[in-house]
C-alpha positions in Angstrom: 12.5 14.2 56.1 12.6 15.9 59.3 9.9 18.6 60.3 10.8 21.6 62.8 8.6 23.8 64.1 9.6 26.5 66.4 7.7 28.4 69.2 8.6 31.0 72.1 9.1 34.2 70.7 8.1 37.2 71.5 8.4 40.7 72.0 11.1 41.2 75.7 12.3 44.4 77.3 16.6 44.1 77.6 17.8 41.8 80.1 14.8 39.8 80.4 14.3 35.9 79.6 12.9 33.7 76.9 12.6 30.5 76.2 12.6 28.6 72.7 11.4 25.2 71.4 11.4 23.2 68.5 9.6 20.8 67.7 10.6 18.1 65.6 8.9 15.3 63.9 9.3 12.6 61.1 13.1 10.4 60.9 14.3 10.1 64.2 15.4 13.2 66.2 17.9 11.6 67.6 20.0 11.0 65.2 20.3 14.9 63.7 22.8 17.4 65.7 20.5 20.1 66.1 21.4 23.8 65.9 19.8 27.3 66.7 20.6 30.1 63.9 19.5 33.4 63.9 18.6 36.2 61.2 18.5 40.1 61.9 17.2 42.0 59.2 19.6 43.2 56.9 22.3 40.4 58.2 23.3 37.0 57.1 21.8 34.3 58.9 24.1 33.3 61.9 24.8 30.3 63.9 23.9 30.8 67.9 24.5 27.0 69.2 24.4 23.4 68.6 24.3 20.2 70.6 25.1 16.5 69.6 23.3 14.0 68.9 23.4 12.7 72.3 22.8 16.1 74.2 26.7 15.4 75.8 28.2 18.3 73.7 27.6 21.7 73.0 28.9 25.0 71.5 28.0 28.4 71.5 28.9 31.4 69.5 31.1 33.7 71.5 28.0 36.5 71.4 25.4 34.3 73.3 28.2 31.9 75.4 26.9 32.2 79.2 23.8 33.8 78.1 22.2 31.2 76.2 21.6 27.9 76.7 20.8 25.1 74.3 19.4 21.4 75.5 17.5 18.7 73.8 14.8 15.9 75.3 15.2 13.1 72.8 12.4 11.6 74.3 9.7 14.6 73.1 11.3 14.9 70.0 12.2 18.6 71.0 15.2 21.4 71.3 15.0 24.1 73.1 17.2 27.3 73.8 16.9 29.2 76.9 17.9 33.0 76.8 18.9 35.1 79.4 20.0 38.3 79.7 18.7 39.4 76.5 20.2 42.0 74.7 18.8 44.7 71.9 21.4 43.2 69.3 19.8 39.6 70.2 16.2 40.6 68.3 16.2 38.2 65.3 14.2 35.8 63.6 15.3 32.4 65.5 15.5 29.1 63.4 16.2 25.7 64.6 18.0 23.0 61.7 19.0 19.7 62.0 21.7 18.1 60.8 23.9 15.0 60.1 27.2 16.6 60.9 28.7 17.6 63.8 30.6 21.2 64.7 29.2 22.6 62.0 28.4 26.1 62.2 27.7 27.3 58.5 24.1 27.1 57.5 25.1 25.1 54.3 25.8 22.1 56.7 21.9 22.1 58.2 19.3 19.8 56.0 16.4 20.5 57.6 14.9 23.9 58.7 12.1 25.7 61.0 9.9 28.4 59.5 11.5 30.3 62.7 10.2 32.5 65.2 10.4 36.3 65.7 12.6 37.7 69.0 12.5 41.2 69.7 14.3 42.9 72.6 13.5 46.2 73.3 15.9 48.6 74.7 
């Protein structure tokens, strides 16, 4: 069992920054890939960005690529996703997820779950 707890939200004005975290504790985090998802209301949840289990790789969906940045400290047990330039069509609820696969970008593929954490960029 892994347990994620995320933290950061909040409510931003457009173009502003934020920073997430999640932290994780139980198995070892190191051995999970670890993804950010998000959920607008209304939508599907989506998949934002990912990182290996060694923090080498990462991949982004096209929406948040050079806006967002994922990164991971192995040693603190935490993931964290830095957004900039923030956008109104960015305010969702924000999960982190672990899992055992890598490239995977379809919830289904994710074991382990946040309770996620509320973004909201105003326009």
């Amino acid at each position: 069992q892994v347990q994620l707890v995320e933290s950061g939200g909040g409510l931003v004005q457009a173009g502003d920054s934020l920073r997430l975290s999640c932290a994780a504790s139980g198995r070892t985090f190191k051995n999970y890939v670890m993804g950010w998802f998000r959920q607008a209301p209304g939508k599907e949840r989506e998949f934002v960005a990912l990182m290996a289990w060694s923090g080498s790789s990462t991949y982004y969906a096209d929406s948040v690529k050079g806006r967002f940045t994922i990164s991971r400290d192995n040693a603190k047990s935490t993931l964290y996703l830095q957004m900039n330039s923030l956008k109104s069509e960015d305010t969702a609820v924000y999960y982190c997820a672990a899992s055992n696969y890598y490239y995977r970008t379809t919830p289904q593929a994710y074991d382990y779950w946040g309770q996620g954490t509320q973004v909201t960029v105003s326009a």
